[in-house]
C-alpha positions as CSV (number, residue, x, y, z in Angstrom):
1,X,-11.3,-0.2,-148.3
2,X,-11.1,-3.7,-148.2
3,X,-7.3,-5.1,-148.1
4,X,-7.9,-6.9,-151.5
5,X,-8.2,-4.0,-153.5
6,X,-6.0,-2.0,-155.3
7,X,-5.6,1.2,-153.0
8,X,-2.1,2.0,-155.1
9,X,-3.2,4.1,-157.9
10,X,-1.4,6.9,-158.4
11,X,-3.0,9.9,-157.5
12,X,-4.2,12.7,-159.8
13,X,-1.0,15.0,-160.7
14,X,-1.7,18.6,-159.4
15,X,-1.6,21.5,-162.6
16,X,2.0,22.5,-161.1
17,X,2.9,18.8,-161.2
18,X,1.6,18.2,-164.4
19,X,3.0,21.3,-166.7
20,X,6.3,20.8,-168.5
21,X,8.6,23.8,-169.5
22,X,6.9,24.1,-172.4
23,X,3.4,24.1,-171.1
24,X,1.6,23.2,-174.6
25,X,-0.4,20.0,-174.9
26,X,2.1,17.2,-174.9
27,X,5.3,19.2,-174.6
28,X,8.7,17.0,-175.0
29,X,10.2,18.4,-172.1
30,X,11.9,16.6,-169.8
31,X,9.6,15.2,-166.9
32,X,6.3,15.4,-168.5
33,X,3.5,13.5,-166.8
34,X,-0.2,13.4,-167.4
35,X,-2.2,16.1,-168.1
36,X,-6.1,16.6,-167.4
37,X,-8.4,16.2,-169.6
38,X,-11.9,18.2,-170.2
39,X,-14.2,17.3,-172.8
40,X,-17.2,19.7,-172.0
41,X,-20.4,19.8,-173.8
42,X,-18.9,18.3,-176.4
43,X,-22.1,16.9,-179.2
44,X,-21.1,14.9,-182.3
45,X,-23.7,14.8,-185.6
46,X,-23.9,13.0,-188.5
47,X,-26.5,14.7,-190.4
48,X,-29.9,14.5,-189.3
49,X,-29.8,11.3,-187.3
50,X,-29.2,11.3,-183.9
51,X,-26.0,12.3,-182.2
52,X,-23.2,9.6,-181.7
53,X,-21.8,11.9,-178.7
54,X,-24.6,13.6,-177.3
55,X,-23.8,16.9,-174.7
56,X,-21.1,14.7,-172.8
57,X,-19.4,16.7,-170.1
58,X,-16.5,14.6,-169.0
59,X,-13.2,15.1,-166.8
60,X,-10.2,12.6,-167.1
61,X,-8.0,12.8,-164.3
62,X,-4.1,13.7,-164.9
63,X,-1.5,11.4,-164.7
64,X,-4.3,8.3,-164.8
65,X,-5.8,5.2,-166.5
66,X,-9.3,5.9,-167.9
67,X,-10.8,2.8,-169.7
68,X,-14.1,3.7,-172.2
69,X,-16.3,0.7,-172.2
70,X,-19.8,-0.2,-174.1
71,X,-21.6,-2.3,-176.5
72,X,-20.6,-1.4,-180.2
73,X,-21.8,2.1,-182.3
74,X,-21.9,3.8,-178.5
75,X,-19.2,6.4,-179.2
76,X,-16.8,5.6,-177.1
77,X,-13.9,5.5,-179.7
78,X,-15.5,8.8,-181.6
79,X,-15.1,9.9,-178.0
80,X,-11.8,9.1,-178.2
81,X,-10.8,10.8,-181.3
82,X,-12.6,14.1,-180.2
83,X,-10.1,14.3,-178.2
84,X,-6.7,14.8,-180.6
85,X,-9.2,16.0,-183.5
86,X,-9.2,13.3,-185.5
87,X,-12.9,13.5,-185.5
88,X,-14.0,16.9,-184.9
89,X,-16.9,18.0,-182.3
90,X,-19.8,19.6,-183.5
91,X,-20.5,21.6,-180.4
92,X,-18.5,21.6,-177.4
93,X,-14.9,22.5,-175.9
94,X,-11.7,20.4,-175.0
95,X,-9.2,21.2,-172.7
96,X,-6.3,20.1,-172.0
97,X,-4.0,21.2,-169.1
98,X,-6.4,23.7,-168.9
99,X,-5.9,24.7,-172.1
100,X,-8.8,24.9,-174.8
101,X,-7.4,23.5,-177.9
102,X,-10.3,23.3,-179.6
103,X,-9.3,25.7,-182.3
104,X,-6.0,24.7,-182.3
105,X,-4.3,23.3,-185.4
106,X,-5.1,20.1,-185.5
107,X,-1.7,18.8,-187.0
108,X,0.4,20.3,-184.4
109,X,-2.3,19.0,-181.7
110,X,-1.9,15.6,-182.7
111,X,1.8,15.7,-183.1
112,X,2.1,16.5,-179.4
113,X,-0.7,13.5,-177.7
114,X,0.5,10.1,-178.1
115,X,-1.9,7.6,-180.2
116,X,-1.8,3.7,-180.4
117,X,-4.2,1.3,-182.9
118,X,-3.9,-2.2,-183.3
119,X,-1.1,-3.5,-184.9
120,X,0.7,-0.6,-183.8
121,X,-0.1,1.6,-187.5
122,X,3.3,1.1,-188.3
123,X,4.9,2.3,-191.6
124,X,5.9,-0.9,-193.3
125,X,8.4,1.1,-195.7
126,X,10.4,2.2,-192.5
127,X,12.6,0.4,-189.8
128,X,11.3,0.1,-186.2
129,X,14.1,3.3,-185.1
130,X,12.6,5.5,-188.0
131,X,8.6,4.7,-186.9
132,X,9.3,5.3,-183.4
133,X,11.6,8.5,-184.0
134,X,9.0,9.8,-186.2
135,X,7.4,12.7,-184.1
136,X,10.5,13.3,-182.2
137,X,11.8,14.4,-186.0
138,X,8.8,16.4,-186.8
139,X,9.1,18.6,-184.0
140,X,12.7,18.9,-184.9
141,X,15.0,17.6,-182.2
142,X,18.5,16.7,-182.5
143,X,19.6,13.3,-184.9
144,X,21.3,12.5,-181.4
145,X,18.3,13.0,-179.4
146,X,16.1,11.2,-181.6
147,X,18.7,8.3,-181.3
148,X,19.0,8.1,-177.9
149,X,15.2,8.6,-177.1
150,X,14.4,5.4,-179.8
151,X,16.9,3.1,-177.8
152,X,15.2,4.5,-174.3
153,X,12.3,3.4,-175.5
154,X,12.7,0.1,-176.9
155,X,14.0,-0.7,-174.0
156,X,11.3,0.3,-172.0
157,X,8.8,-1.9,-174.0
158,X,11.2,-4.7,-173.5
159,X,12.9,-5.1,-177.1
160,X,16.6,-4.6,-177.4
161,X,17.6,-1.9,-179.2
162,X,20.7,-3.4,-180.5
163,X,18.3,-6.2,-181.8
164,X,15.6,-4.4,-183.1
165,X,16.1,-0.6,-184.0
166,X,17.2,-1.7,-187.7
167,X,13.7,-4.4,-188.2
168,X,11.4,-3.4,-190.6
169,X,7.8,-4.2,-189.4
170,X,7.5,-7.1,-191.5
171,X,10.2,-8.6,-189.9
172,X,8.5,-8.7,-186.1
173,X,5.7,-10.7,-184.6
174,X,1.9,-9.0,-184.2
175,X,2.8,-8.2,-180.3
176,X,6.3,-6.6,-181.0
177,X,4.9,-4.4,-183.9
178,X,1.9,-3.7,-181.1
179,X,5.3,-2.6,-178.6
180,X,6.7,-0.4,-181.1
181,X,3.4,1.4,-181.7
182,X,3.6,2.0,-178.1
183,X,7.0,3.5,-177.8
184,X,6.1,5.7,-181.1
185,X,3.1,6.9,-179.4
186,X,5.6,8.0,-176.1
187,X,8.5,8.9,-178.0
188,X,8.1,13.2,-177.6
189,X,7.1,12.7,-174.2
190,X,3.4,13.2,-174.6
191,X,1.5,13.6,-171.3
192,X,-1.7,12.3,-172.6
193,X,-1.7,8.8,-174.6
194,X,-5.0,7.5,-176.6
195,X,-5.2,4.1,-177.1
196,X,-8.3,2.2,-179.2
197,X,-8.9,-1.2,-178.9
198,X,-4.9,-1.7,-179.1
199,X,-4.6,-5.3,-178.1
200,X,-7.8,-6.1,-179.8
201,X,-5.8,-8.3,-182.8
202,X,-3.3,-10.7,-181.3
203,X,-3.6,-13.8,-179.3
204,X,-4.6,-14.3,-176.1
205,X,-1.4,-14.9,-174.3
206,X,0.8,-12.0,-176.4
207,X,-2.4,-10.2,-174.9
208,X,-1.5,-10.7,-171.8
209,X,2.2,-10.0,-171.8
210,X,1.2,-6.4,-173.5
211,X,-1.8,-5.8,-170.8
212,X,1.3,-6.4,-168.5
213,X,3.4,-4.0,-169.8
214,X,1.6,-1.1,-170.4
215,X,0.7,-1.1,-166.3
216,X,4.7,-1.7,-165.7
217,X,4.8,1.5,-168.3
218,X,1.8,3.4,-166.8
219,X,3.3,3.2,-162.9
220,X,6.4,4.1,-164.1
221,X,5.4,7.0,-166.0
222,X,2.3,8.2,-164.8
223,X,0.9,9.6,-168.5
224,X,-3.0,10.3,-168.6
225,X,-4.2,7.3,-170.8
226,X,-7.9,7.0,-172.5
227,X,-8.4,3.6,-173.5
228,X,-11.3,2.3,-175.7
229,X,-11.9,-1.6,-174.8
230,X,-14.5,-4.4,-175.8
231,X,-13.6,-6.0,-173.0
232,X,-14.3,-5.6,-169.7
233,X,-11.8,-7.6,-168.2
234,X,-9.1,-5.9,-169.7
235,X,-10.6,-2.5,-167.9
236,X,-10.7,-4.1,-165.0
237,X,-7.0,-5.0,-165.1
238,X,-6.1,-1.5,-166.6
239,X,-8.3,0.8,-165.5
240,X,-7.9,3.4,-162.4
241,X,-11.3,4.8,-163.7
242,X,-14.4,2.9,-165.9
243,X,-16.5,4.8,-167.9
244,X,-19.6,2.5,-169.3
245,X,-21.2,4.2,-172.3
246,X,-25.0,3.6,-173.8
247,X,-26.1,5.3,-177.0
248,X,-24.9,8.8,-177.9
249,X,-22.1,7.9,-175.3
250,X,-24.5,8.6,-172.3
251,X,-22.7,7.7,-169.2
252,X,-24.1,4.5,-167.6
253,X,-21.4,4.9,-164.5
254,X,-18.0,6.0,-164.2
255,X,-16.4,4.8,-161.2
256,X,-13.2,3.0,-160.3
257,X,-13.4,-1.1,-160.9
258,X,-14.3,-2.0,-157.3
259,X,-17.0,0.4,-157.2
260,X,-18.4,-1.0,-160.3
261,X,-18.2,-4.8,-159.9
262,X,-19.6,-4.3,-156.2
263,X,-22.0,-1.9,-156.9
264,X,-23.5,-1.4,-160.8
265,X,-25.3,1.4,-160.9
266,X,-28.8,0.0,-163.2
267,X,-29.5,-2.9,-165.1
268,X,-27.7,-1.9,-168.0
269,X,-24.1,-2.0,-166.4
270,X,-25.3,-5.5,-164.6
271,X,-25.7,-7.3,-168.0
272,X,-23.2,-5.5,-169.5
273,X,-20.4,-7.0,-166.7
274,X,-22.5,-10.0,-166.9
275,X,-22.7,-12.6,-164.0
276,X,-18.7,-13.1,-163.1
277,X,-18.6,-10.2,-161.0
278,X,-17.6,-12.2,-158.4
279,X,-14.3,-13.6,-159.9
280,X,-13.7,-10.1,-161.4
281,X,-13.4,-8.9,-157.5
282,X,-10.5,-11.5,-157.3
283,X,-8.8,-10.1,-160.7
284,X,-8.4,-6.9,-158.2
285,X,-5.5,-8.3,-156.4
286,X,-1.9,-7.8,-157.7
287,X,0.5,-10.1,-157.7
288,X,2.5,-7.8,-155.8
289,X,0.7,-7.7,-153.1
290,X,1.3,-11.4,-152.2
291,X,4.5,-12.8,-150.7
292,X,6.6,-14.2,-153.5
293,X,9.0,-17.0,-152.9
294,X,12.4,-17.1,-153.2
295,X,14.2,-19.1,-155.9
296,X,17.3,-20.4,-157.0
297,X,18.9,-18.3,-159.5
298,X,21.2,-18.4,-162.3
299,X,22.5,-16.5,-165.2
300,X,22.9,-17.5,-168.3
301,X,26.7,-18.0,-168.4
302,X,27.4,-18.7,-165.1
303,X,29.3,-21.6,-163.6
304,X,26.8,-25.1,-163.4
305,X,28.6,-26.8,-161.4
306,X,28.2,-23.5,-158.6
307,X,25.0,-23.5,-159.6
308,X,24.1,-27.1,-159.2
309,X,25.8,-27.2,-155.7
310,X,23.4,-23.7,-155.0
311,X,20.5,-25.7,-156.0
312,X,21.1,-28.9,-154.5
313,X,21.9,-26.9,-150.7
314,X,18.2,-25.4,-151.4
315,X,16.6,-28.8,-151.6
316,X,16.4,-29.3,-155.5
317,X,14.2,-28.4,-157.7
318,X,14.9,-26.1,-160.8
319,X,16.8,-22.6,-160.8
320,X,15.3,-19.5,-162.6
321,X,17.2,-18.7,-165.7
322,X,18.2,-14.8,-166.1
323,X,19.9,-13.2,-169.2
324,X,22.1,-10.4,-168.3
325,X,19.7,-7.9,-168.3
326,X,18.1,-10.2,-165.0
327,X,14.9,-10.9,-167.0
328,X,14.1,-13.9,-167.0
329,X,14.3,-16.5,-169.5
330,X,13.6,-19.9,-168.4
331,X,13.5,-22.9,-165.9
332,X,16.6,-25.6,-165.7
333,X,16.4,-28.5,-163.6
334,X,20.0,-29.6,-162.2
335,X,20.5,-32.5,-165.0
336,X,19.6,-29.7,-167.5
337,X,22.3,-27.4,-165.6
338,X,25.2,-30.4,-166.4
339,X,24.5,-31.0,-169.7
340,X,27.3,-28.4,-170.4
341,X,30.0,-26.3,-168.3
342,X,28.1,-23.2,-168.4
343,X,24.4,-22.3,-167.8
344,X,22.5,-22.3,-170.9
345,X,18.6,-22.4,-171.5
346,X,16.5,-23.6,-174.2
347,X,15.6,-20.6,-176.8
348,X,12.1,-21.8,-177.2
349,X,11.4,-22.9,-173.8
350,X,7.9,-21.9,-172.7
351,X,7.6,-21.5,-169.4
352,X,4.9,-19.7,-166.9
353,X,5.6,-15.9,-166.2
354,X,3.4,-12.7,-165.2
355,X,4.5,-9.6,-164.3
356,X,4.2,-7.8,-160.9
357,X,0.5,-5.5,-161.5
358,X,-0.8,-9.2,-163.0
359,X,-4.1,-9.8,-161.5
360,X,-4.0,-13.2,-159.3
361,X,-6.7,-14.2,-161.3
362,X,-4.4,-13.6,-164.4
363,X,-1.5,-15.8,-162.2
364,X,-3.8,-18.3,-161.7
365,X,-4.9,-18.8,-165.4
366,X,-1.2,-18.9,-166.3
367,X,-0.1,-21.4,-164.2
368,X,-3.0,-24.0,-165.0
369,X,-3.0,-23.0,-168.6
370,X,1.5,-24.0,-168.3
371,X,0.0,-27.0,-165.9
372,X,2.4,-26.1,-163.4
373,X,2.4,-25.2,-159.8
374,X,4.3,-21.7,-159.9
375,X,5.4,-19.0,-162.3
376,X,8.1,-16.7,-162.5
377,X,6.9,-12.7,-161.4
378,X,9.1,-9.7,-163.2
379,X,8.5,-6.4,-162.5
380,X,9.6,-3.1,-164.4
381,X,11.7,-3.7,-167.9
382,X,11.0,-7.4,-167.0
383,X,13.5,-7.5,-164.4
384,X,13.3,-10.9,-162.3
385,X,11.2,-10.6,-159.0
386,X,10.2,-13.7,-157.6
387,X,8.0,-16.7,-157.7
388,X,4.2,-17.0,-157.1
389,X,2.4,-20.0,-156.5
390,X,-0.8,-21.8,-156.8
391,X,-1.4,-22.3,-153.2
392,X,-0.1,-18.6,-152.5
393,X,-3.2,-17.8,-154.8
394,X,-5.7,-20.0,-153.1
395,X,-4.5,-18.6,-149.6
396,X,-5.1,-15.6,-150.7
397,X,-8.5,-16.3,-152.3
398,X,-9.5,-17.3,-148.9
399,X,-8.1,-14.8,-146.8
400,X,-10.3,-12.6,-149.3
401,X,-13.1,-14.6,-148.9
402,X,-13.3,-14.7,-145.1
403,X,-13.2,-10.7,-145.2
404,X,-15.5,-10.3,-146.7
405,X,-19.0,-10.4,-144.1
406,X,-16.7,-8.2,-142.1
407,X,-16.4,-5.6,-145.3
408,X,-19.4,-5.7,-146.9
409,X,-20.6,-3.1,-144.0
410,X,-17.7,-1.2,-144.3
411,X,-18.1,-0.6,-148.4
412,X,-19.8,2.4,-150.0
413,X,-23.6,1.9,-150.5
414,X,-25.0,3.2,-154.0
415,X,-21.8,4.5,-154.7
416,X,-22.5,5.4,-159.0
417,X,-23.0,7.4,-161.6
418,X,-23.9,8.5,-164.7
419,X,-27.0,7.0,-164.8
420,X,-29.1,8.6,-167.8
421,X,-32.8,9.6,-168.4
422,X,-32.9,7.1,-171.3
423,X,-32.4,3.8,-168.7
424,X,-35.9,3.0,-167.7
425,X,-36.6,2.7,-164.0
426,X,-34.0,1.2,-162.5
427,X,-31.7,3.6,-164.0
428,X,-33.6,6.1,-162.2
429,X,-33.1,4.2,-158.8
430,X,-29.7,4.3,-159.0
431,X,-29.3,8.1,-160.2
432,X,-31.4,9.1,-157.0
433,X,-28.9,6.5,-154.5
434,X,-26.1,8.1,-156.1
435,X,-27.9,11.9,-155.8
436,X,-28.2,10.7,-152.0
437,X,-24.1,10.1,-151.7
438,X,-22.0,7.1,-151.1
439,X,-20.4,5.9,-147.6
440,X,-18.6,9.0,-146.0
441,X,-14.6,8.7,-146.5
442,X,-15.0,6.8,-149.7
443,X,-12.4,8.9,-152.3
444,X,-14.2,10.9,-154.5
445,X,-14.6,10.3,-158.5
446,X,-14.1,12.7,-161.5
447,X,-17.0,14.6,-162.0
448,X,-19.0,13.2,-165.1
449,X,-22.5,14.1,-166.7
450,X,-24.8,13.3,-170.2
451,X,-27.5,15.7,-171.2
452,X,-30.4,14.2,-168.6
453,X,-28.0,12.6,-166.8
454,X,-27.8,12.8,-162.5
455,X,-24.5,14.3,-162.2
456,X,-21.6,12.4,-159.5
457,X,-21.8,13.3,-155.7
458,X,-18.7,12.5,-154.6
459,X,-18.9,10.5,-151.6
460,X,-15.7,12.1,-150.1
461,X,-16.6,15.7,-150.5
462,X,-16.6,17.7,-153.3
463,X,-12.8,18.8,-152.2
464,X,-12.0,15.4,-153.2
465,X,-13.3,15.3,-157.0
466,X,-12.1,17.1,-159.8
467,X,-15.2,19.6,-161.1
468,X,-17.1,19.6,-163.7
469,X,-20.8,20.3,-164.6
470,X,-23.7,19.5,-166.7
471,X,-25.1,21.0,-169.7
């Protein structure tokens, strides 16, 4: 695997792992993580037209990011809401957790898989503490649990409780109402979370920052996400696994981001990633796996005449600004330091920031977008990490770039899947390369298949996929 691409993905939870003390779907227990997901001949009709979901047979890993991609009407979002029953299947099963809950109530199904839409579906008559203890009070918990799981999770989508448990949605911006919908969708501990198109209606940068945090959420709480996306850049950032849909949701490939950007199974997944696949390979890398540079640091509060004297011994410059929860907050130069006894920052300052699971690409963008030469990298809840560069980007870029003859040997050949009867010729091509098996020791993907579609050989072995089979 080349050094340049993501090899930390968590890996797929075990059933043991998995299961909760109450082993339902979704369970509240304490230590709930993903769950795996089976949709299995699953057919959706409207009438006599043809199908929008069409015999798909499709495992989702546990405890991983799936991202459903493909052009508009494909039925990748009726996909989606097969899955909690929002939209029921004609024909088929789904499992979860190995249970079929297929014929289970659909109220109490829902109530127990966390769902996020744009604009976070908020309930404008209630405050931000009521919306996100919603569930948690349907299923019955304690007022005290339902208190202290609200301020958990504000917290964890990086909005004071204090603050903001009392706001009514009004009252907060597009991407905090979009936070909240998040910690509503976590708040009984689901282990599966849908999520479509939730980042679709805010502006690019609030984007960002959200993209941001739900990897900083997903690698700290390992849930089994499905996420319907327009946009394939945002898949590749999420993702662990792709799925690109055609008509009737036939599977055009699913296969992790590398695997698609360096090898697209037919024509129709080439047009559809269109011709930056090269600069999608650099959106791979992770600000954390670059050195970071160390930086003068200050709270706000502290002494500026110590922190002046700091700043000045590391060969000026301007100190990172940290509130007291060490996120960061802003850049002061030393003449902004003096201006008064204690360390103080501008409220509206506007200054470059990513998190640590940014893409480089995505540090890259920030920093000439700011027009400055470094940003400021948190991690998890925010929490101050370092500083990234440009010219830590553009070493890395061509330590990448002089890898790659070396690599391109090395990298599984025909590696796809997915590819359907409907795709014309070069469809076919593909299908039969990826009948024939990618590069021995590359990890195996989930099992997928669509009525007439060549089902996944797992270039690992099949000990290395999750099953599943065609129908």
């Amino acid at each position: 695997m080349p050094d340049n691409v993501r090899t930390n993905r968590p890996a797929p939870r075990t059933r043991k792992e998995s299961l909760a003390p109450d082993k339902s779907p979704g369970s509240s227990g304490a230590g709930v993580t993903g769950a795996s997901i089976l949709l299995e001949g699953v057919t959706k009709s409207y009438g006599g037209g043809a199908p929008a979901v069409d015999q798909l047979t499709l495992e989702i890993p546990a405890g991983q990011t799936v991202m459903f991609v493909g052009p508009s009407g494909c039925g990748k979002t009726t996909t989606l809401k097969m899955i909690n029953r929002l939209i029921e299947p004609t024909r088929g099963r789904i499992v979860i957790d190995g249970e079929d809950v297929t014929g289970m109530n659909g109220d109490e199904l829902r109530r127990r898989i966390g769902y996020v839409v744009q604009a976070g579906g908020l309930l404008p008559h209630m405050t931000v503490g009521a919306n996100v203890g919603l569930v948690p009070r349907m299923l019955r918990w304690s007022r005290q649990r339902v208190a202290e799981r609200v301020d958990e999770l504000l917290d964890l989508v990086s909005l004071d409780p204090a603050e903001y448990r009392d706001r009514f949605p009004r009252e907060l911006s597009g991407g905090q109402q979009q936070r909240v919908g998040v910690a509503r969708a976590l708040a009984a501990d689901p282990p599966v979370l849908l999520m479509d198109e939730p980042f679709g209606a805010v502006d690019p940068i609030t984007r960002q920052r959200l993209q941001e945090e739900l990897v900083n959420i997903q690698n700290e709480l390992h849930k089994t996400v499905v996420f319907v996306t327009h946009d394939f850049d945002e898949a590749v950032m999420l993702g662990d696994w792709i799925v690109i849909f055609n008509n009737g949701a036939q599977i055009m490939q699913y296969d992790t981001p590398e695997q698609i950007l360096a090898s697209p199974s037919n024509e129709f997944v080439e047009d559809f990633i269109g011709s930056g696949a090269g600069l999608m390979q650099l959106g791979l890398t992770r600000v954390a796996e670059v050195p970071l540079r160390e930086a003068v640091t200050a709270h706000v509060g502290d002494d500026s005449r110590e922190v002046e004297r700091r700043l000045r011994e590391a060969g000026g410059g301007r100190a990172v600004v940290l509130d007291r929860r060490d996120r960061p907050v802003g850049w002061a130069s030393s003449r902004q330091i003096l201006r008064a006894a204690t360390v103080q920052v501008d409220d509206d300052q506007d200054f470059p920031a990513v998190g640590a699971r940014s893409t480089l690409d995505d540090a890259l963008n920030t920093m000439l977008l700011a027009g400055s030469t470094q940003a400021v990298v948190h991690g998890s809840r925010q929490r101050y990490l370092g500083v990234i560069t440009v010219s830590t980007v553009i070493k890395a870029i061509e330590q990448a770039s002089s890898r790659a003859p070396d690599e391109a040997a090395a990298a599984p050949l025909g590696h796809n899947s997915g590819a359907t009867a409907d795709g014309g010729a070069d469809t076919a091509d593909a299908a039969g390369t990826a009948a024939r098996g990618g590069t021995a020791g590359t990890t195996g993907s989930p099992a997928v298949h669509t009525a007439g579609a060549v089902p996944r050989q797992p270039a690992g072995g099949a000990g290395d996929a999750p099953g599943g089979e065609g129908r």
